[in-house]
C-alpha positions in Angstrom: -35.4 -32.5 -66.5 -37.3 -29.6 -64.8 -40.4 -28.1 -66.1 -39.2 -25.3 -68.1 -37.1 -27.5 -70.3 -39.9 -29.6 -70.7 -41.5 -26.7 -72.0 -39.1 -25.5 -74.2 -38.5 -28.6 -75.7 -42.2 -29.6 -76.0 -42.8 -26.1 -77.9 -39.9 -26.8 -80.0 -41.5 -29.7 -81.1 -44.7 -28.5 -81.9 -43.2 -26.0 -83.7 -41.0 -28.2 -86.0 -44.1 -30.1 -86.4 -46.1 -27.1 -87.8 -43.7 -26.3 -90.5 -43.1 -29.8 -91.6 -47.0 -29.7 -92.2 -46.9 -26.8 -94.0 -43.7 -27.7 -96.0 -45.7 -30.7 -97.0 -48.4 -29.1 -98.0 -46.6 -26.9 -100.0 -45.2 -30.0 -101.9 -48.3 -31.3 -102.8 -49.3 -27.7 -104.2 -46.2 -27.5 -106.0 -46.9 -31.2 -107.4 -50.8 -30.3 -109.0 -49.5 -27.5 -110.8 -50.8 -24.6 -108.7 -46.9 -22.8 -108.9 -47.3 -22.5 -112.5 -50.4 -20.3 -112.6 -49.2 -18.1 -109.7 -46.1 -18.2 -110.4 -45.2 -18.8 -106.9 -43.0 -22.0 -105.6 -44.7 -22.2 -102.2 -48.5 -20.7 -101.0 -48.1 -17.5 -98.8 -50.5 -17.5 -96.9 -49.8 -21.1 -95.4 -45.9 -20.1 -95.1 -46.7 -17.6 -93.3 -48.8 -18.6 -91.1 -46.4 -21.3 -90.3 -43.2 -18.5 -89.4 -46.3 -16.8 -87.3 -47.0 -19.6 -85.2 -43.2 -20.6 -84.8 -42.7 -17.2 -83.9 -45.5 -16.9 -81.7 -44.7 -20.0 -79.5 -41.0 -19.3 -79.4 -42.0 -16.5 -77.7 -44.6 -18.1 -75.5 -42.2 -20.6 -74.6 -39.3 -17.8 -74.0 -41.4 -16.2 -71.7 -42.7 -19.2 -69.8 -39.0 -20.1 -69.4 -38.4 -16.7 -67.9 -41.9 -16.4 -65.8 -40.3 -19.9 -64.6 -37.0 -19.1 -63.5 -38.2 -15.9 -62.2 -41.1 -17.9 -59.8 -38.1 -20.0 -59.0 -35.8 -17.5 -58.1 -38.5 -15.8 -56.2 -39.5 -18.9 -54.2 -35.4 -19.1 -53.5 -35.2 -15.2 -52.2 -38.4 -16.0 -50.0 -36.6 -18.6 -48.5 -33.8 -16.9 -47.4 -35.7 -14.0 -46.5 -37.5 -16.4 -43.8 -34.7 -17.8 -43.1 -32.9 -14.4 -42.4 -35.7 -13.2 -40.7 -36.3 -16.4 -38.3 -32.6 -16.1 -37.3 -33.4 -12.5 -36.4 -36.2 -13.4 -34.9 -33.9 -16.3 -32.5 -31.0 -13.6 -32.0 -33.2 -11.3 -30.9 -35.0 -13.4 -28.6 -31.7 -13.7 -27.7 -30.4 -10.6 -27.1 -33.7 -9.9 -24.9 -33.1 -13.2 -22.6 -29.4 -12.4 -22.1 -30.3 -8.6 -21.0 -33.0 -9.9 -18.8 -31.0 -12.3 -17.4 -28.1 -10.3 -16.6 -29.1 -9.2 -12.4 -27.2 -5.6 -13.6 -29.6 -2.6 -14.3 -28.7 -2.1 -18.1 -30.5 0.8 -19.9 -30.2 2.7 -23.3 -31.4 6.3 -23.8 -31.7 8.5 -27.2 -30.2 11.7 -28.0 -33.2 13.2 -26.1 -32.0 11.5 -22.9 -35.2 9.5 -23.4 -35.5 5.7 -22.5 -35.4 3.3 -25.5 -34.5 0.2 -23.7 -33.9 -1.2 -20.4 -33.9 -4.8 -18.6 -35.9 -6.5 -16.5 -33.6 -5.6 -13.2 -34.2 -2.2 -14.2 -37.9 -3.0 -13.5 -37.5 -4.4 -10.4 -35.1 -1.9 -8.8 -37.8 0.9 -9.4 -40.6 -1.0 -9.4 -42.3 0.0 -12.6 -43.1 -1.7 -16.1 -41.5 -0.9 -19.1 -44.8 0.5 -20.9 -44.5 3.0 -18.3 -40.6 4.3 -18.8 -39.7 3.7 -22.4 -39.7 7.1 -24.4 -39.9 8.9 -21.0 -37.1 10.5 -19.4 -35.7 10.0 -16.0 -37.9 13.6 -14.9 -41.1 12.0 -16.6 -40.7 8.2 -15.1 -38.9 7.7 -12.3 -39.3 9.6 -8.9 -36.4 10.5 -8.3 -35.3 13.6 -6.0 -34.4 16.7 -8.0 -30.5 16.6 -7.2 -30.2 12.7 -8.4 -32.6 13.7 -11.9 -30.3 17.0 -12.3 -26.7 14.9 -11.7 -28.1 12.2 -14.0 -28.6 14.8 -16.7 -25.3 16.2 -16.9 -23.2 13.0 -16.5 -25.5 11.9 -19.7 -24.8 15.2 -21.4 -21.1 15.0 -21.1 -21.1 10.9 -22.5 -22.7 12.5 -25.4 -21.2 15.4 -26.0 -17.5 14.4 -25.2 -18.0 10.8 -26.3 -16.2 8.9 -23.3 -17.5 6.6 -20.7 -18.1 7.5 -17.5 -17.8 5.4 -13.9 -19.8 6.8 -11.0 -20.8 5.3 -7.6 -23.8 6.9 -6.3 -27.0 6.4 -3.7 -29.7 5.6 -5.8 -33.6 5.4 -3.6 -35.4 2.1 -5.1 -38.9 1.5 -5.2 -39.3 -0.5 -1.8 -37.8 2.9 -0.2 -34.3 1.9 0.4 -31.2 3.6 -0.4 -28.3 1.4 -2.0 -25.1 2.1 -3.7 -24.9 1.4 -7.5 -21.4 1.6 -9.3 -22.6 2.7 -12.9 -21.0 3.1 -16.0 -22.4 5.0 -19.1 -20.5 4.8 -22.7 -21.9 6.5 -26.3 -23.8 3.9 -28.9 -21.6 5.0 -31.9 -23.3 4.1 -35.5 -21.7 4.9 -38.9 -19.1 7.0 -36.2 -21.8 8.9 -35.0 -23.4 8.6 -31.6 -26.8 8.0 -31.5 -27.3 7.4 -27.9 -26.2 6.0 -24.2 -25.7 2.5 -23.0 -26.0 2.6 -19.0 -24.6 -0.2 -16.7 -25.6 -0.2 -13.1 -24.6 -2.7 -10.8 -25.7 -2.9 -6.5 -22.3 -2.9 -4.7 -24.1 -2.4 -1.4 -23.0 -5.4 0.1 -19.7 -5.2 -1.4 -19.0 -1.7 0.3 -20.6 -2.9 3.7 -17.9 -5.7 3.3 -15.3 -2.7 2.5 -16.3 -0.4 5.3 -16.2 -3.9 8.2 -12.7 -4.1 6.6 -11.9 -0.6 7.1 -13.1 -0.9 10.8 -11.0 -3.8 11.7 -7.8 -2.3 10.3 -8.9 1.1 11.8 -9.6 -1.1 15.4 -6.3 -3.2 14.8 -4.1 -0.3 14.1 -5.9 2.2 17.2 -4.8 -1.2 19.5 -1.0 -1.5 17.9 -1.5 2.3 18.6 -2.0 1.6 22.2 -0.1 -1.1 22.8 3.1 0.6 21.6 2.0 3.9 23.8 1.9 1.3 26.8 5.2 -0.6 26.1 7.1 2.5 25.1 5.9 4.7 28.1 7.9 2.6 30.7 10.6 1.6 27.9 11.9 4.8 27.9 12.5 4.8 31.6 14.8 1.6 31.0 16.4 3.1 28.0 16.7 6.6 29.5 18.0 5.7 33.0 20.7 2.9 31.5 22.3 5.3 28.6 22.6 7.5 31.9 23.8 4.8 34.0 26.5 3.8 32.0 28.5 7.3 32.4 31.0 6.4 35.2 29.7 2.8 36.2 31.9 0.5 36.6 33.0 -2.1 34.1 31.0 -5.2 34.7 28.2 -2.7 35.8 28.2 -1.4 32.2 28.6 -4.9 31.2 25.0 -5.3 32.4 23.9 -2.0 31.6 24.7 -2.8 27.9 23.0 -6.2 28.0 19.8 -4.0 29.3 20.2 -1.6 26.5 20.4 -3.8 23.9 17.7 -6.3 24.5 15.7 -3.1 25.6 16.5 -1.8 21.7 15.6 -5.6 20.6 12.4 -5.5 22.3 11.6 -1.2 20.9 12.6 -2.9 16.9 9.8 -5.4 17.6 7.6 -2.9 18.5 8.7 -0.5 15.5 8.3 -3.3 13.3 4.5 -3.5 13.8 4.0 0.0 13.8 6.2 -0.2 10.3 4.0 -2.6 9.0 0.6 -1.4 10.5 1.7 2.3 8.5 2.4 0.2 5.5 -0.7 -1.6 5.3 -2.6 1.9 5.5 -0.5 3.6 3.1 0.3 6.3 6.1 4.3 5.8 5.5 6.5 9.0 4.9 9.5 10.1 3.8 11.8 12.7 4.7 13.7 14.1 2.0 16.6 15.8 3.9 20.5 16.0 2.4 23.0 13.1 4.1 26.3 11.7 3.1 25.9 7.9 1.7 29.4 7.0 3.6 28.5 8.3 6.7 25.4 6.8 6.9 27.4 3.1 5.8 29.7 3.7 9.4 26.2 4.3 11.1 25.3 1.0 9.6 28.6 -0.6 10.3 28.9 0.6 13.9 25.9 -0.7 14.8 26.4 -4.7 13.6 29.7 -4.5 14.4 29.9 -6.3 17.8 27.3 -8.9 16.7 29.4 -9.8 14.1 32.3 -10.3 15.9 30.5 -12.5 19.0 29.6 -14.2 16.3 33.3 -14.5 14.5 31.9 -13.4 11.2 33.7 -11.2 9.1 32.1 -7.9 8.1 32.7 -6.2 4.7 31.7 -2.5 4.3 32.1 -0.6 0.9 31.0 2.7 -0.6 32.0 4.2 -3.8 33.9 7.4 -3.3 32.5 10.6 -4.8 34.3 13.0 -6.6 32.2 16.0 -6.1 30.6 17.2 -3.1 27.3 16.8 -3.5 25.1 15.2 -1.2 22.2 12.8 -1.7 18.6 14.2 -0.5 16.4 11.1 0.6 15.3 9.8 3.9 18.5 8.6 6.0 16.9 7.2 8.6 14.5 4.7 6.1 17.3 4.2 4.5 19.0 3.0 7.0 16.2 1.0 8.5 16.9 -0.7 4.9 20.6 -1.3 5.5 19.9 -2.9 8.9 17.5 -5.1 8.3 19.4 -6.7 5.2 22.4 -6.6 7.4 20.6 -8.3 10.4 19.4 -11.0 8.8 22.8 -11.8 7.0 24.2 -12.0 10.4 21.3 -14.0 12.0 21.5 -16.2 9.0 25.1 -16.8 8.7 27.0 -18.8 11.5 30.6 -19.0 9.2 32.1 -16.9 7.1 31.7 -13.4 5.8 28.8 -10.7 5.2 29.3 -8.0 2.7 28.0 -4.5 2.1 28.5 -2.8 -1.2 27.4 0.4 -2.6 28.7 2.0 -5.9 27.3 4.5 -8.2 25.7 3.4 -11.7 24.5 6.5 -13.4 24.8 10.2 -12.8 23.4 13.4 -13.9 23.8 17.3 -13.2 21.0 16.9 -10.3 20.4 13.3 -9.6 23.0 10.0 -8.8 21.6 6.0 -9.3 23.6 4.0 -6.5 23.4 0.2 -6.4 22.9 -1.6 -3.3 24.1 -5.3 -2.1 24.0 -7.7 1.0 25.7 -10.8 0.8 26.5 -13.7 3.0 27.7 -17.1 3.1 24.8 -18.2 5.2 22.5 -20.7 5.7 20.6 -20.0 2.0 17.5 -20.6 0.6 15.2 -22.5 -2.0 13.1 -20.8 -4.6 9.9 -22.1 -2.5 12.0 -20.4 0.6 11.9 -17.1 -1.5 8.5 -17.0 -2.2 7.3 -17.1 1.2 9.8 -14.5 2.6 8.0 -11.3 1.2 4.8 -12.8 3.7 3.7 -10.2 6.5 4.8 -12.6 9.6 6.0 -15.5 7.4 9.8 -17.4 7.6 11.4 -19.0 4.8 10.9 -22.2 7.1 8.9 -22.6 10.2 12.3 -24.2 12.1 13.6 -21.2 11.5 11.4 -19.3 14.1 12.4 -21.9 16.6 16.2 -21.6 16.0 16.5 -17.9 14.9 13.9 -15.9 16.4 12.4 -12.9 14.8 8.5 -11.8 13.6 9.3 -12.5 10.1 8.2 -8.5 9.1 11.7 -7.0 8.5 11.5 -8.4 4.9 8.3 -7.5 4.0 9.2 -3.7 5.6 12.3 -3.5 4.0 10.6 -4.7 0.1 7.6 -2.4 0.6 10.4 0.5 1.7 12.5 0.2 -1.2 8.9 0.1 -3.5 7.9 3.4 -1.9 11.3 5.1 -2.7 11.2 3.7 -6.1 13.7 0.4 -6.1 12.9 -3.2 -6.2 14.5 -5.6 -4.0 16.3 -8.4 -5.7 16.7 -11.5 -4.3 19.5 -14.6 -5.3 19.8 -17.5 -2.6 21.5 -21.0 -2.9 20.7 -23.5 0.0 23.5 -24.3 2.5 25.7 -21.4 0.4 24.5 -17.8 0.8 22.4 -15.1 -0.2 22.4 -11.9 -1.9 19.9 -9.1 -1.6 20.1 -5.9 -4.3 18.3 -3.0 -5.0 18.7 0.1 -7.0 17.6 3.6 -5.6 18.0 7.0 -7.9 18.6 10.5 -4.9 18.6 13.8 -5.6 21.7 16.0 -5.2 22.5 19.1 -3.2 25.6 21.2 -2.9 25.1 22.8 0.3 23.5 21.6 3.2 21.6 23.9 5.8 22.6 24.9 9.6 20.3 22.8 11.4 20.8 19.7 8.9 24.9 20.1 9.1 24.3 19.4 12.9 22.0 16.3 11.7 24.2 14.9 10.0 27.3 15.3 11.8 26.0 14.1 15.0 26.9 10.0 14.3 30.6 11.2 14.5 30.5 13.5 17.4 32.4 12.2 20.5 31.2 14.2 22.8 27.1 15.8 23.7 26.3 19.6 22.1 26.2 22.2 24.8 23.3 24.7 25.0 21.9 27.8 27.4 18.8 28.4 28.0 16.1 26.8 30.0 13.1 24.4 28.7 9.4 23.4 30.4 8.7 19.7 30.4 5.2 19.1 30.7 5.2 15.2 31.9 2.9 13.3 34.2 5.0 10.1 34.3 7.7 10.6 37.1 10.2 8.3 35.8 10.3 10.0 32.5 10.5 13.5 34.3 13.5 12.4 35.9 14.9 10.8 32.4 14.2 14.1 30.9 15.5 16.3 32.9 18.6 14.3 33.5 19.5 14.0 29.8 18.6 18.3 29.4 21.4 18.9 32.2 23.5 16.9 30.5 23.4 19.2 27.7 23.6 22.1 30.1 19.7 23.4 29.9 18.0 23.9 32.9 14.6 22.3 33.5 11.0 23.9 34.7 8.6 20.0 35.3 4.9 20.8 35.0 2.7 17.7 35.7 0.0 18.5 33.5 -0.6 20.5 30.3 -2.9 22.9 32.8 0.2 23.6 35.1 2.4 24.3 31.6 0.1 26.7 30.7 -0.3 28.3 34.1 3.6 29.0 33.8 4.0 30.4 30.8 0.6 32.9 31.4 3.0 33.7 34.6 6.1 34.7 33.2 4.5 36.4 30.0 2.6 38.4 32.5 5.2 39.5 34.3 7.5 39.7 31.7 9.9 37.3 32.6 11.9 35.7 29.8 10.1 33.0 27.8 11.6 29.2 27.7 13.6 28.3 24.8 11.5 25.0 24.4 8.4 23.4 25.7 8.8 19.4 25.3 5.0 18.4 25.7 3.3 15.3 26.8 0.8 14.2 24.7 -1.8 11.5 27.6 -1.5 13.8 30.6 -4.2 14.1 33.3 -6.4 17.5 33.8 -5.3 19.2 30.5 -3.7 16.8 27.6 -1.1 18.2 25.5 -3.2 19.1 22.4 -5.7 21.7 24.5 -2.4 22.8 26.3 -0.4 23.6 23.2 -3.7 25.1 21.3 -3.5 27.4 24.5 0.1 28.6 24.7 0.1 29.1 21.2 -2.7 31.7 21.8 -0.4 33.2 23.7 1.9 34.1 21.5 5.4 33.7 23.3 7.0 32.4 20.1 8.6 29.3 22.0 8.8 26.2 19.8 6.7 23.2 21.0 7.8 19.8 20.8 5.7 16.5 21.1 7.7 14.3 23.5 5.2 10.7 23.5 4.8 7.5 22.2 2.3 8.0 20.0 4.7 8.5 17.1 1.8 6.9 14.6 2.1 8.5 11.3 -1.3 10.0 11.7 -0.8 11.6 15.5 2.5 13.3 14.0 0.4 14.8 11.4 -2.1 15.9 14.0 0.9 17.1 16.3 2.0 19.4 13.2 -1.3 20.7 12.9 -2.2 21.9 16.3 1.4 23.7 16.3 3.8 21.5 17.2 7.0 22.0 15.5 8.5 18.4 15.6 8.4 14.9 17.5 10.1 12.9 19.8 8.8 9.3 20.1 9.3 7.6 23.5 11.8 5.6 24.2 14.7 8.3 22.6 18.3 7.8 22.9 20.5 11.1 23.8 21.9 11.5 20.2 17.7 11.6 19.0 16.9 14.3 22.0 20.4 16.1 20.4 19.1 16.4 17.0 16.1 17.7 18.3 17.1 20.3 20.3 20.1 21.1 17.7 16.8 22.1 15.2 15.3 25.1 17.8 18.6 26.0 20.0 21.9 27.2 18.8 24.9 25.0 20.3 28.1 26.5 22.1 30.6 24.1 21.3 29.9 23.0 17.9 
């Protein structure tokens, strides 16, 4: 029993005691007589004060109860006050050793743009105590320069006034003097949906960016020495290249025999090369496309054409098929990536698959008014693959297995090319593989359609299925130091019937063409420019004849074809590019682009 019922019941007592006395003594008056001469049955005076004492401690006791249970419910509330306020106290403590503890500079500001709270790192990256930032702003504490204090300012204005957060990576001077590079992000403090300030986030990715920028440099130093080394290889390839397509006209047959076994390890050797520029471009994010109109079948014969002997040394039977259209519209992509695609698939199925068949299939899976979605598949019954096989196939210079270098050859990039080439045009390459019974390679790609093709791109694209080389007039300057090449050159421009003016330098070029404009003489029809030449490189020369204004066309002819010289070749001038090594048909298509043919 607690104290207030023992209260309670103790007045209650007393109480009952009182009026029992005074009931008592009531009896005893009643008893001598006294009710008959006051005609009373009980004294009044002792009655009531008997109902004024009940009365009085019922409500002494009723308020002691309530005094009681109110002390007690007081004591209870103080508890949990303390309570309440001692977890505060630990959260808060907290709160402050977590945002100390954190190495990121963390601030808050107020709507004034005024410092209400910041960490410990904050401290220590300007060197100052908090009694001398908080409730200043960044103009009043820190000493800053005037362009960081006014760029601060706005970025803070438009958190608060558009109510987004912001990322910015900025040079921020600290207090030992230096200058390092802070990613920071600033968000609104919303309360009740309001916002009542900024929460800032600063963190030093100076090291991280140093690490960045190394990076940069050694794929900048790796890509400048694939650069060069295909500029070295190419340079004398297209000497063996040029002089055995020329060869081959008229030799005799075991001579072109020989000549074709030069040729095609010649192209084996130029694919290797183009592979690493491929995946040099891809790794840089420099790849691009061509969007040009071309016919899907005659781009499959291309593809077909060129496997076609391997396949049958190798007694494999090859299966080409493209879905007919029923209109005449052509598809507008890249034909040459494309076809890079094609080949790579198909070379591998062949290299892959020593019985049995390969198979080509293309049909068409959705059309609209300007667009068509074509379906593509390899398969072969070759040697197959495991899932773990798979995974490693997509691997920059990775094979499925490493026996398979030994036995098969190859860099393992023309996978990884071909995936990140069907990603860019906006497929995905599927692949399905059972060990020891085939595999099958698929993609999807959506092409634009066009109805009618242009002059120059009708002579594109018809030049697979020509039998026999354009014919031109007219005459064009080759500016090339490299004898061999001038003799390529030249040879495969007679061919074509254009004459030939050589200059050995990009000063002698533009020595001629100052000659005949000064004397009037008729301009060339093309210039075909070196880009590495001695005295006067091709860049300087071509920044020069263009000053002249003689109108001719300027082609770079080098082997720098690097996606970043063609777009330097473009802006000095130069109207297109032919990479070293070229094949006849490549020099055609050129030259079909700035001359007009007389047989076609």
């Amino acid at each position: 029993m607690n104290k207030s019922k023992f209260a309670c019941f103790l007045f209650f007592i007393i109480a009952v005691k009182i009026y029992e006395t005074a009931y008592s003594y009531n009896e005893d008056y009643i008893a001598a007589g006294y009710a008959d001469i006051y005609g009373l049955p009980l004294d009044p005076v002792r009655v009531s004060i008997a109902a004024i004492t009940i009365v009085a401690l019922s409500i002494i006791a009723l308020l002691y109860v309530l005094y009681a249970h109110r002390h007690k419910e007081g004591l209870r509330l103080k508890s949990m006050v303390d309570e309440r306020v001692k977890a505060f106290e630990l959260e808060s403590v907290m709160l402050n050793t977590l945002f100390d503890s954190i190495p990121d500079v963390i601030f808050c500001k107020d709507l004034d743009l005024k410092y209400s709270r910041l960490n410990k790192t904050f401290e220590e990256l300007f060197a100052l105590k908090r009694s001398e930032v908080l409730g200043l702003s960044d103009l009043e504490a820190l000493n800053l320069p005037a362009a960081t204090v006014e760029s601060w300012r706005k970025d803070d204005l438009r958190v608060l006034r558009e109510n987004e957060t912001m990322r910015v990576e900025e040079q921020i001077p600290t207090g030992d003097g230096r200058i390092r590079t802070f990613e920071t992000i600033k968000t609104p403090i919303i309360y009740n949906n309001k916002v009542i300030g900024i929460l800032g986030l600063s963190r030093d990715v100076t090291e991280r960016k140093e690490i960045e920028d190394k990076f940069k440099s050694a794929s900048r130093a790796k890509t400048a020495f694939i650069a060069n080394m295909s500029h070295e290889i190419r340079t004398p390839m297209n000497s063996i290249v040029g002089f055995s397509e020329l060869a081959l006209t008229g030799a005799a047959p075991k001579t072109q025999i020989y000549l074709n076994r030069i040729t095609e390890n010649a192209n084996w050797l130029l694919q290797i090369i183009n592979d690493m520029l491929d995946i040099s471009k891809i790794e840089s994010g420099k790849v691009e496309f061509e969007y040009i109109p071309f016919d899907l079948k005659d781009l499959f014969d291309q593809c077909q054409r060129s496997v076609l002997n391997r396949a049958t040394e190798k007694g494999i039977k090859l299966f080409f098929y493209v879905e007919s259209q029923e209109d005449n519209r052509l598809l507008i992509g890249d034909p040459v990536r494309l076809r890079q695609i094609i080949i790579n698939l198909l070379s591998n199925a062949l290299k892959f698959t020593n019985v049995g068949m390969v198979r080509v299939t293309s049909f068409l899976k959705d059309s609209t008014d300007d667009s068509k979605t074509f379906y593509f598949e390899i398969r072969d019954s070759g040697i197959g693959m495991t899932k773990d096989q798979i995974d490693r196939i997509f691997e920059p210079f990775m094979q499925a297995d490493t026996s398979i270098t030994r036995r098969y050859g190859g860099t393992g990039l023309g996978l990884p090319i071909t995936k990140n080439l069907i990603s860019m045009m906006g497929g995905s390459l599927s692949v399905n593989s059972v060990k020891d019974v085939g595999s099958k390679f698929s993609f999807e790609l959506v092409f634009k359609t066009v109805s009618v093709l242009p002059k120059a791109e009708e002579h594109r694209a018809t030049l697979e299925g020509l039998s026999h080389p354009p014919l031109f007039n007219g005459e064009v300057l080759v500016c090339e130091d490299n004898e061999m090449n001038q003799l390529v050159v030249a040879e495969h421009l007679e061919r074509v019937g254009l004459k030939t003016v050589i200059a050995k330098n990009g000063q002698i070029g533009v020595n001629l063409i100052k000659e005949r404009k000064e004397s009037q003489a008729k301009p060339f029809n093309l210039i075909l420019m070196d880009i590495h030449m001695p005295v006067m490189d091709g860049l300087d020369a071509a920044d020069k004849i263009l000053a002249l204004n003689t109108g001719t066309p300027i082609v770079a002819m080098t082997a720098n074809i690097m996606t970043n010289d063609k777009d330097i070749y473009r802006q000095r001038g130069m109207k297109d590019c032919v990479g070293k090594p070229f094949t006849s048909k490549e020099l055609w298509a050129c030259l079909l682009k700035y001359l007009e043919p007389i047989n076609l």
